[in-house]
Each structure stands twice: as C-alpha cells, then as structure tokens.
C-alpha angles and dihedrals in degrees: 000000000000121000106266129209116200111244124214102236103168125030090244106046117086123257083237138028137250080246108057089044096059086052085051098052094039087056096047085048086051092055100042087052087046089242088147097162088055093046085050091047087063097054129082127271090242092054089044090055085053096029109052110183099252083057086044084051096048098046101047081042087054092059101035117031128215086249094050091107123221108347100222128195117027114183154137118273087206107203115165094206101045108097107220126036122271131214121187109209099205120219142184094246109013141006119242117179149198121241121202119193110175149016138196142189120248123170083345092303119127103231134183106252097182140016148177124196112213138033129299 
C-alpha cells in the first residue's frame, strides 16, 4: 500500500490523527530509551528495507549524542497546518526534533512511512 499523507478535509479536523501521534511520540520514547528494535518495529515495511536498525541507531545518535543528558521534554509541536508531526526532543542546552512526514497502514497497523531527525 502507497505512502499516505492525511488531508485536511474540513476546516475544523486535524491534518493527523490521535493515532498516528501516539505512534510518533512512542517512537520518539523508543528511541530516547535506545530501544532501537521496538522504534524499527513502528516504522513501514518500505522505510525498514532503506532504514536498517544499526542506520536508525546512528542517525538519532547523530543528533543526540550519547552525552546529551536526560532528554526532557518530548512532545508533540501540534500544529494543524503543518503538514508532517513534529517532536520536539528537549535538552539542557538546546532542542533537537523528529519529523515525521508520513504514515501508512500495514496489517491494520498505522506505521510511520517516512522520517527526518533534526530541525528544520
């Protein structure tokens, strides 16, 4: 199944689900804690042919090092018109986030179908 983005329909629904925003922040809480098994098990079946856990591990590594300290808060930047999901990954001395651009559904399961680390 195709990559799909949500579509605003009516002024007044969200561009993406409660769903899909509990899988964004659960992903971004499996890769704080390095479960990095349990963040590649969210994603699609497309992104984990082209995102192998060792490359999940050395991105998110990239952008927070193992000597960042506690990364407080993580949470979403909800912003209906933005058209991806945004987590913000908290710091001591800066932020750093997850964006997640797209989901898809496999075996009835939301998934995350693509994904950036760092801020725009």
């Amino acid at each position: 199944m195709p990559a799909r983005r949500a579509v605003r329909l009516e002024e007044d629904e969200e561009m993406f689900d409660p769903t899909q925003k509990t899988l964004a922040l659960d992903f971004a809480r499996a890769l704080v804690r390095g479960d990095y098994p349990a963040a590649h098990a969210m994603c699609s079946r497309r992104l984990q042919a082209r995102l192998d856990i060792t490359a999940l591990r050395e991105q998110f590594e990239r952008m927070i090092p193992l000597d960042w300290g506690p990364v407080d808060p993580i949470e979403l930047e909800d912003r209906d018109e933005w058209p991806f999901v945004y987590v913000v990954l908290g710091g001591d001395v800066y932020s750093e986030a997850i964006i997640i651009e797209s989901f898809t559904l496999e075996d009835g399961q939301a998934r995350i179908d693509a994904v950036e680390f760092g801020r725009p």
